[in-house]
N, CA, C and O of each residue as an XYZ file, in Angstrom:
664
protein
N     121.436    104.345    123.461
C     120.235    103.946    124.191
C     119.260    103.264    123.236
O     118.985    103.581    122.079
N     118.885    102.443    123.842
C     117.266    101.699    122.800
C     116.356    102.276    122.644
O     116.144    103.225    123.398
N     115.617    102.021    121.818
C     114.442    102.487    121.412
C     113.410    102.489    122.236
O     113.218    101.316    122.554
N     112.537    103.279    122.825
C     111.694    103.030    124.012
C     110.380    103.637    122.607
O     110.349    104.557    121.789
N     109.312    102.286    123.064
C     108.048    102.951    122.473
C     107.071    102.455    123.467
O     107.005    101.353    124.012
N     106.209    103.670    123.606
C     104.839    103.094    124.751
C     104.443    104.852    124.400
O     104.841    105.663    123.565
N     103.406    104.886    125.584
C     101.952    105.636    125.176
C     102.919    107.462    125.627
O     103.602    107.881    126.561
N     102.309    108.100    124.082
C     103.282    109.513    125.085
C     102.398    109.999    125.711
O     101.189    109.778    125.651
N     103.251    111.020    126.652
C     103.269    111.802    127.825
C     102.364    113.097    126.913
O     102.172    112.959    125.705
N     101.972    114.061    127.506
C     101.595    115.530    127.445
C     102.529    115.727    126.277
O     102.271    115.556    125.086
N     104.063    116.256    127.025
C     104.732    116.915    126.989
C     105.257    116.332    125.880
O     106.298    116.882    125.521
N     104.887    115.354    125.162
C     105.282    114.704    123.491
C     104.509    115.112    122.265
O     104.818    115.399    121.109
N     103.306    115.023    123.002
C     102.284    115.456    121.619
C     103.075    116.518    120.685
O     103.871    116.229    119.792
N     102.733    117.624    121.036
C     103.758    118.495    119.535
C     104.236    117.851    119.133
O     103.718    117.261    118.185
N     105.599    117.497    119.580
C     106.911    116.804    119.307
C     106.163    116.078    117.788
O     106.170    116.474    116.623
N     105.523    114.799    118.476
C     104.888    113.947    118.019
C     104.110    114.154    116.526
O     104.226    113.716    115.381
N     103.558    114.758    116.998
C     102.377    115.610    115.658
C     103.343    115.982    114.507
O     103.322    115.458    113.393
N     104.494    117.298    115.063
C     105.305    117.446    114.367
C     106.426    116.562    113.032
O     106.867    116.766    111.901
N     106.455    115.397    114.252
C     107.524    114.204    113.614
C     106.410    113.756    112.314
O     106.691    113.992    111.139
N     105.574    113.318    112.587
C     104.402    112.563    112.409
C     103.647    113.075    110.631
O     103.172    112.391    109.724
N     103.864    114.585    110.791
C     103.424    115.428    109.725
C     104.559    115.167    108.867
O     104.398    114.687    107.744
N     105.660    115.446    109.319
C     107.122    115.996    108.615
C     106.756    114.455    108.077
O     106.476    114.651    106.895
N     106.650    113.386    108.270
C     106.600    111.580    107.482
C     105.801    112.149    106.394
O     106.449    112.211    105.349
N     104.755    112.527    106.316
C     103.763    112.445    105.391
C     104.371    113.549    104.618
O     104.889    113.146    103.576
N     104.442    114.544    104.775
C     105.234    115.486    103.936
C     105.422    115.272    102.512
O     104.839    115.837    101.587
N     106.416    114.280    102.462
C     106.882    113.616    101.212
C     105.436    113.074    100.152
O     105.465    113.244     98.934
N     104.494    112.559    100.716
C     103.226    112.766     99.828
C     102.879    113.219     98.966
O     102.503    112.711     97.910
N     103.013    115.213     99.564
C     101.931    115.475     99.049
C     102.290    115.828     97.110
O     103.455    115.624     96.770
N     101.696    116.123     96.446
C     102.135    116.312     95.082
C     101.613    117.433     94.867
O     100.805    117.610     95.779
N     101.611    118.831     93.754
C     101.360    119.916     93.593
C     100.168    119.923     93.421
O      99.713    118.876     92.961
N      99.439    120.760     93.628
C      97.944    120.651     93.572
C      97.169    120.155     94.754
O      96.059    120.653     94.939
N      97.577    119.307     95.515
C      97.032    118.460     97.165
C      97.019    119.370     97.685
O      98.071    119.594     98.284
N      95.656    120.711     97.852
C      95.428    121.514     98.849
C      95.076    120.844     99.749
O      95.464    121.382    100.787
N      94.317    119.563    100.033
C      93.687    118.880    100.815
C      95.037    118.380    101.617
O      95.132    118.722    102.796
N      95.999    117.652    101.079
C      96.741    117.374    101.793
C      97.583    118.355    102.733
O      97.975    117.686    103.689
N      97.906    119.352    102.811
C      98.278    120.326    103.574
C      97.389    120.278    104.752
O      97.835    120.097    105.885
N      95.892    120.472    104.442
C      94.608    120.237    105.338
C      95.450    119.291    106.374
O      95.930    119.688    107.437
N      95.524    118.142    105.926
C      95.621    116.689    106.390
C      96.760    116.622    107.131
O      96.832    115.898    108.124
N      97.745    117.371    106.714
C      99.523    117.874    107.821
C      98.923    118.767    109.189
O      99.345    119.007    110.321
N      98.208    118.965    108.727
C      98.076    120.528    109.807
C      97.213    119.478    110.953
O      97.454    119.580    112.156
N      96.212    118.494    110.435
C      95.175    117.189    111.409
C      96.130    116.464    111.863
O      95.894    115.940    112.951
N      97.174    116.246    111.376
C      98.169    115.279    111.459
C      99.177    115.693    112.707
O      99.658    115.023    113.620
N      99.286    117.069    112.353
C     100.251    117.380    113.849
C      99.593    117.806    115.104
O     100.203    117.849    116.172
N      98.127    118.176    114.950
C      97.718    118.103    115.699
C      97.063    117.260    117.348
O      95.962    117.224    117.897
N      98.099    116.825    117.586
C      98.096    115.340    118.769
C      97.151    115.746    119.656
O      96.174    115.004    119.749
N      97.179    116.968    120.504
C      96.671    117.427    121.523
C      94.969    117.547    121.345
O      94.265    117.492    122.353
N      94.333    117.724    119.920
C      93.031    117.821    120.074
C      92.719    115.980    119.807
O      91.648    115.603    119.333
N      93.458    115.329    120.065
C      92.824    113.762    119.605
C      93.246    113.069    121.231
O      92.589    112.212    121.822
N      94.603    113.765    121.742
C      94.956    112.781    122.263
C      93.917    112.336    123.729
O      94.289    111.360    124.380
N      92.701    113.060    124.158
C      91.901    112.657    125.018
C      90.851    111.571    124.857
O      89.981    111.269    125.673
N      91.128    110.927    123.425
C      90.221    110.200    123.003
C      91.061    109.116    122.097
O      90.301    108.501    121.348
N      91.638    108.954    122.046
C      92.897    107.970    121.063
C      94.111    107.858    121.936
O      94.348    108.640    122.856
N      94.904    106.793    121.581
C      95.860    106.654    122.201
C      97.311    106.774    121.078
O      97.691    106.384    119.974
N      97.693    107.487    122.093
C      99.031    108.047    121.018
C     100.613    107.568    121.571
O     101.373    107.989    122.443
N     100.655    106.575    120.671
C     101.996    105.732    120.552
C     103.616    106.233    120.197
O     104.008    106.387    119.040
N     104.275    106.403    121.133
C     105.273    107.222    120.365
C     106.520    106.271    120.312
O     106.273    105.181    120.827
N     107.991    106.421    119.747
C     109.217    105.701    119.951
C     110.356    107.184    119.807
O     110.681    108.172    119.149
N     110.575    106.379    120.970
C     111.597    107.730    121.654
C     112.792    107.424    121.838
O     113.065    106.589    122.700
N     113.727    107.992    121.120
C     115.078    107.782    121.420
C     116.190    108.658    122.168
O     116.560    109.621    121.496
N     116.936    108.491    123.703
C     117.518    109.585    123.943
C     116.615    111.001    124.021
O     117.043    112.089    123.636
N     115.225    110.764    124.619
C     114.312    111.822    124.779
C     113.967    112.288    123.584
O     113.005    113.055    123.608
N     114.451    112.067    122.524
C     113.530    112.358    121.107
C     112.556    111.452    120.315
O     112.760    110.258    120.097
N     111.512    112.129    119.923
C     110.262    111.257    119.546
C     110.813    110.876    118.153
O     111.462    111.800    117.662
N     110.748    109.957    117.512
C     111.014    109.301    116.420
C     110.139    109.269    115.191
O     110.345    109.495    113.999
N     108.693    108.771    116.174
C     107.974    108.261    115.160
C     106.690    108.599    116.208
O     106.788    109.290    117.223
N     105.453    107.939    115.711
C     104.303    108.543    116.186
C     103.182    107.859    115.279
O     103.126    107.949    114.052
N     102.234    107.105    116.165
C     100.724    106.507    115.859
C      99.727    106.249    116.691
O      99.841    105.683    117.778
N      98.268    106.846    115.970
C      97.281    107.066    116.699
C      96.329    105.985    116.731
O      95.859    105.530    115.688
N      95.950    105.449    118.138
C      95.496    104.031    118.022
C      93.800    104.284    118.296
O      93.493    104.986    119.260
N      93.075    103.893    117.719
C      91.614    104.293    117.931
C      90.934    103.423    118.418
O      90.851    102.385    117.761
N      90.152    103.502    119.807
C      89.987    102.172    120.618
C      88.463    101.960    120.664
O      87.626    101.090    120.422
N      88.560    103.244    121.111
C      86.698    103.686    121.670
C      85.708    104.521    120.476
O      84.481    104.610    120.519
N      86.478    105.004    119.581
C      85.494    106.097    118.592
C      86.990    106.370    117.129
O      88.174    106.066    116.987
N      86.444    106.744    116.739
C      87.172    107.396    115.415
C      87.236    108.879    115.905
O      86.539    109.365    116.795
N      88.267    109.560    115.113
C      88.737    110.819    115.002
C      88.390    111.565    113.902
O      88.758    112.738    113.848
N      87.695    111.042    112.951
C      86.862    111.255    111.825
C      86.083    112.138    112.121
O      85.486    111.940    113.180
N      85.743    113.467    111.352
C      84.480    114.237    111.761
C      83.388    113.915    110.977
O      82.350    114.549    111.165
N      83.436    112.717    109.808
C      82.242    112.131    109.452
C      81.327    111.215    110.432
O      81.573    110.229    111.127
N      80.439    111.799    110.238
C      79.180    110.649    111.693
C      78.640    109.268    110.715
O      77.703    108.605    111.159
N      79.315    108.853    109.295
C      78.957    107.367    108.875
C      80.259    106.244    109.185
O      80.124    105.027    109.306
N      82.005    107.304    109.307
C      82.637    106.416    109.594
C      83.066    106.823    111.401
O      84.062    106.457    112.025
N      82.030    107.599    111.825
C      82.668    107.602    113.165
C      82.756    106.114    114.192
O      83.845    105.996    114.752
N      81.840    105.110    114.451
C      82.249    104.673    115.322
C      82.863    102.942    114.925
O      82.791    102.480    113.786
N      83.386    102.258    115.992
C      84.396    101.183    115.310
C      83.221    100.490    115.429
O      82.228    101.063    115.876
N      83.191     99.479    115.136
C      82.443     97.870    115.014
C      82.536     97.169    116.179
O      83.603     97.596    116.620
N      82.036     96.191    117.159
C      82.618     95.505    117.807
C      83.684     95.342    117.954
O      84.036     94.763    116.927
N      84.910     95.518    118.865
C      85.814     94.285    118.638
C      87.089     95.147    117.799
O      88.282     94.900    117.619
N      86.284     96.152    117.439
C      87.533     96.845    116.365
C      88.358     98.016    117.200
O      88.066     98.877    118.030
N      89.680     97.516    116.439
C      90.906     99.082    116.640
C      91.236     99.574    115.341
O      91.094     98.960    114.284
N      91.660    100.663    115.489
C      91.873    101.438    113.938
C      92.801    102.138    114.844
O      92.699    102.726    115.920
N      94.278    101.697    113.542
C      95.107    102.717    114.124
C      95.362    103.729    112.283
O      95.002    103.484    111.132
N      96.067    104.733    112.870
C      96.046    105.704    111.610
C      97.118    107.224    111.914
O      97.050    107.700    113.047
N      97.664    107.623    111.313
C      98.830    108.618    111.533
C      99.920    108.249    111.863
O     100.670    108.930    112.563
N     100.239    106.920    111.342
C     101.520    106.350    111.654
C     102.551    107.179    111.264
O     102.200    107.871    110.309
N     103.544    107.360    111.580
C     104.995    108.440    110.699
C     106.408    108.034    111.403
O     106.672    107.341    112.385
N     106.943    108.530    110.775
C     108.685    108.021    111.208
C     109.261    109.555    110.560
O     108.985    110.076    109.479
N     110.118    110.017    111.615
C     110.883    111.050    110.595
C     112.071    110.549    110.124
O     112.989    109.922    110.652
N     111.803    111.065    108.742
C     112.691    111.023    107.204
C     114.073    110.513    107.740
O     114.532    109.393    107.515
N     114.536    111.279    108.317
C     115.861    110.897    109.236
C     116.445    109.925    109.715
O     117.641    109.661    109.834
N     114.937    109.058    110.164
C     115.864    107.822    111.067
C     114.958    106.580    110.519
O     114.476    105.747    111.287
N     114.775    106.550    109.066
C     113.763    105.521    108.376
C     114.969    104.601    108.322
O     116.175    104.820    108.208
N     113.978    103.096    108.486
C     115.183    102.158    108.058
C     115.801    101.458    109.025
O     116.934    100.986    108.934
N     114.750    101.344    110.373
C     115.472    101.026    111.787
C     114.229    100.069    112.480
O     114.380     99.578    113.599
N     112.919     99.855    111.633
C     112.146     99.193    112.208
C     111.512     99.469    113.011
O     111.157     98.607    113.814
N     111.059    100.928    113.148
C     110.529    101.990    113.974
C     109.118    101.976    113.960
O     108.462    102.247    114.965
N     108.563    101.640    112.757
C     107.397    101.954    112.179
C     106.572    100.450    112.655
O     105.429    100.380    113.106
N     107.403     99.454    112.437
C     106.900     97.860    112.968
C     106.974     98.306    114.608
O     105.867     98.198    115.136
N     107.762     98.659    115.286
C     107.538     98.587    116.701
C     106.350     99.466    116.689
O     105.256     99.103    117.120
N     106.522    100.303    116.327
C     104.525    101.313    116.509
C     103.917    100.406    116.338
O     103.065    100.137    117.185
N     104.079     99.541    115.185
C     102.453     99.005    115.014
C     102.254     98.217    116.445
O     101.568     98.430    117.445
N     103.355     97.027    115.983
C     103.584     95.931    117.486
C     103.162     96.507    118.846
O     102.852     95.671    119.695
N     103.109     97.654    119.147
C     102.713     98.263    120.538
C     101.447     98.649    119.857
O     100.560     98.339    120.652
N     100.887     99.188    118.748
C      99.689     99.162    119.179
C      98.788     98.409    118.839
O      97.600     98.718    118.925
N      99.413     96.776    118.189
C      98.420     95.519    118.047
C      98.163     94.957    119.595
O      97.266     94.241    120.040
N      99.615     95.735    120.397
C      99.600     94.801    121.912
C      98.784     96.045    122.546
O      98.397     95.858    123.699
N      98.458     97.325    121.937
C      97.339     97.418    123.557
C      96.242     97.638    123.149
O      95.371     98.208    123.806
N      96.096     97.153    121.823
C      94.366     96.565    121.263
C      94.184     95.537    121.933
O      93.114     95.424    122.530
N      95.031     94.656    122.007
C      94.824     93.480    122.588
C      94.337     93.447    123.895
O      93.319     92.834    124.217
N      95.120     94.166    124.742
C      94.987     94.702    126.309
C      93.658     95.233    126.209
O      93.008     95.070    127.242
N      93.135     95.743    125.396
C      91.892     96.532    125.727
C      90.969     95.981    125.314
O      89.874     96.522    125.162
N      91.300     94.457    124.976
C      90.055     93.221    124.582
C      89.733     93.290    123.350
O      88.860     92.462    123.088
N      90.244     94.295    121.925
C      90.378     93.644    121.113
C      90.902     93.073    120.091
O      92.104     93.082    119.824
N      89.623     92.292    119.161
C      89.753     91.497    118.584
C      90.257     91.529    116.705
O      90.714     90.643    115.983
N      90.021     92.507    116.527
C      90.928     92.993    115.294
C      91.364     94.193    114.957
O      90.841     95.012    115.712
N      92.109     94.729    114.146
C      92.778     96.310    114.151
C      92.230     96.738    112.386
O      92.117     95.800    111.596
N      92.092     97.397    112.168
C      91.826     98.216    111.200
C      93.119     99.201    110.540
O      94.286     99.314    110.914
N      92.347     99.874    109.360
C      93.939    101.065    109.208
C      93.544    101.488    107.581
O      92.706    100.698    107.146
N      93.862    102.329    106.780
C      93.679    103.168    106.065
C      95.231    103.416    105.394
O      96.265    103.268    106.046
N      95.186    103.795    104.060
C      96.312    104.012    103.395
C      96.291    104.666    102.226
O      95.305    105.338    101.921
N      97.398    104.558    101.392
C      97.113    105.336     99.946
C      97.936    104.676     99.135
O      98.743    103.939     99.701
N      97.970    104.729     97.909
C      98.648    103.427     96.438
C     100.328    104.585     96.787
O     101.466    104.282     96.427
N     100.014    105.566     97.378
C     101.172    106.443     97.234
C     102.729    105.755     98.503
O     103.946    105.663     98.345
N     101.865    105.455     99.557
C     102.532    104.566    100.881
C     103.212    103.193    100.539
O     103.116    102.157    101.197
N     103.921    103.392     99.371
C     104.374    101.861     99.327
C     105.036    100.862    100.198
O     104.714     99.711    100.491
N     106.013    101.577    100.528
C     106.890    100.990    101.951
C     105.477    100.183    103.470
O     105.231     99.200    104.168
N     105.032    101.560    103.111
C     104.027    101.197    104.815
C     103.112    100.159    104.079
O     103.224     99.180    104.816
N     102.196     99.763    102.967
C     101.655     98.843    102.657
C     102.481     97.757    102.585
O     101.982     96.847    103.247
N     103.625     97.402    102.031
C     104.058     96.592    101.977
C     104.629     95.478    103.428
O     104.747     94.253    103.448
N     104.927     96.651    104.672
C     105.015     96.306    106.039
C     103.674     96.123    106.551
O     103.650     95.210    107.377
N     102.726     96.582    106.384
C     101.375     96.169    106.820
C     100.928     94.872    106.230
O      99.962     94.333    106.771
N     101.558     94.210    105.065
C     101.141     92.839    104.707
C     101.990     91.864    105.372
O     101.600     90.761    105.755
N     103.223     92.342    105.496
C     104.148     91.057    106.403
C     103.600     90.861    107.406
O     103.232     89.766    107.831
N     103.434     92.305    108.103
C     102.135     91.885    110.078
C     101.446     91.080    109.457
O     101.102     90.179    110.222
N     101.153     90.973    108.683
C      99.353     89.801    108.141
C      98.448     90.808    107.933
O      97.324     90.327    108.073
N      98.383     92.302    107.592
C      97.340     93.251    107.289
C      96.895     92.449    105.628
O      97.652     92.083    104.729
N      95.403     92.390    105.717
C      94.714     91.769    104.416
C      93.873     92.827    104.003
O      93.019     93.128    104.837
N      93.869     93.626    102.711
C      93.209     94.047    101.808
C      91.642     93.906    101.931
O      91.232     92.805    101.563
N      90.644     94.826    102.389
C      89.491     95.087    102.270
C      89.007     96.034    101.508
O      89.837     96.627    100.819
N      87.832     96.377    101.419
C      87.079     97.148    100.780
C      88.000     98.747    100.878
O      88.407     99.260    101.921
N      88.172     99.339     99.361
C      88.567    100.272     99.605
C      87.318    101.343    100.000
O      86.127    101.108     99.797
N      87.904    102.656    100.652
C      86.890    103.780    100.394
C      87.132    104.987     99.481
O      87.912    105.840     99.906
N      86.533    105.180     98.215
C      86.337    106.208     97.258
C      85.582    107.186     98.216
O      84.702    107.026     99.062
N      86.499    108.608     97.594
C      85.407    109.627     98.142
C      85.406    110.494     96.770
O      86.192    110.471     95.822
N      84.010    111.421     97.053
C      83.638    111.672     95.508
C      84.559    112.598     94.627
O      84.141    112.976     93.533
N      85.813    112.973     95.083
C      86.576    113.582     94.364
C      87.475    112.173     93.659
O      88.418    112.459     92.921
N      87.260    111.146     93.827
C      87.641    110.214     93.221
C      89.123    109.768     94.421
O      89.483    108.626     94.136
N      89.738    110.189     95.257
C      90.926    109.882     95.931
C      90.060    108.571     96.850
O      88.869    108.471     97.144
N      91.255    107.656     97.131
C      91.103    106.011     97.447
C      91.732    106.089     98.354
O      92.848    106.605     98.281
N      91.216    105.587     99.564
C      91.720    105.094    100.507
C      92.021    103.147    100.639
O      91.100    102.333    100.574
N      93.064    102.885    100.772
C      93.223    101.463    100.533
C      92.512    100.888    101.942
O      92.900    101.490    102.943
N      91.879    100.196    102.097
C      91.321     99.266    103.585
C      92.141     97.863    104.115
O      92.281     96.711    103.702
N      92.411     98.344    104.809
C      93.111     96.654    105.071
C      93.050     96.479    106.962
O      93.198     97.467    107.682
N      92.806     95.045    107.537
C      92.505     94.586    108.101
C      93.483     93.085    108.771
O      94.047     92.205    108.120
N      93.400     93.232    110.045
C      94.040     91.977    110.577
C      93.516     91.417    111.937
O      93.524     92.223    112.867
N      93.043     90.103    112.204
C      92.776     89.374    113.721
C      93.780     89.561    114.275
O      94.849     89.295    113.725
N      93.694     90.213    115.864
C      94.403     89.911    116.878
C      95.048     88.612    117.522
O      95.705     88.699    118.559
């Protein structure tokens, strides 16, 4: 069967969250208490998904992969990066499980959710990363994702910024 990706159901979220965490997994390095934090936000679908749109690719009724598209507000509990800009989508929690990397799973997430930014009128997408994500930066520059302002936070960890027109 093909790959089916579009918006999940209820009854995916876990699934989803789950798949989604288990990607990032590979991250974290000894010492990343924070990152554990960030698995546990990560599988959590069900407290975001009333406010974000959550992209899944499903194969044969199993979720694959999993990304959270931010249309109307951020999922951020900071109130300086909570809300988007005009015009802006931010997607973020992209993942693929370990298992089935290597199939172009991660480009169809994005591709569905550059197409229902688009649908929802807008005009550019946003997204967040780490020097650690090589694979996913490197696929975020072929889409045409361009390098912006990073964000330092005061423990010194970098978030890479990058940006693309619809």
């Amino acid at each position: 069967m093909p790959i089916e990706v579009r918006r999940a159901v209820p009854e995916e979220y876990d699934e989803a969250g789950r798949v989604t965490a288990l990607a990032y997994r590979e991250f974290i390095r000894d010492g990343d208490d924070d990152w554990e934090d960030y698995l546990r936000h990560i599988a959590d679908v069900p407290s975001r998904a009333d406010r974000t749109t959550i992209v899944v690719a499903v194969e044969n009724r199993r979720v694959l992969g999993s990304a959270t598209l931010e249309l109307e507000g951020r999922v951020d509990d900071e109130e300086d990066h909570r809300r988007l800009e005009p015009g802006e989508s931010h997607v973020r929690m992209l993942g693929v499980d370990p298992s089935v990397r290597r199939r172009g799973i991660a480009r169809m997430l994005m591709e569905a959710c550059m197409e229902a930014a688009r649908e929802a009128g807008k005009t550019f997408m946003t997204l967040n990363t780490t020097q650690r994500m090589k694979t996913a930066r490197a696929m975020y520059e072929t889409l045409g994702f361009e390098r912006g302002e990073d964000r330092v936070f005061p423990d010194g960890f970098v978030l890479l910024s990058y940006s693309r027109r619809l």
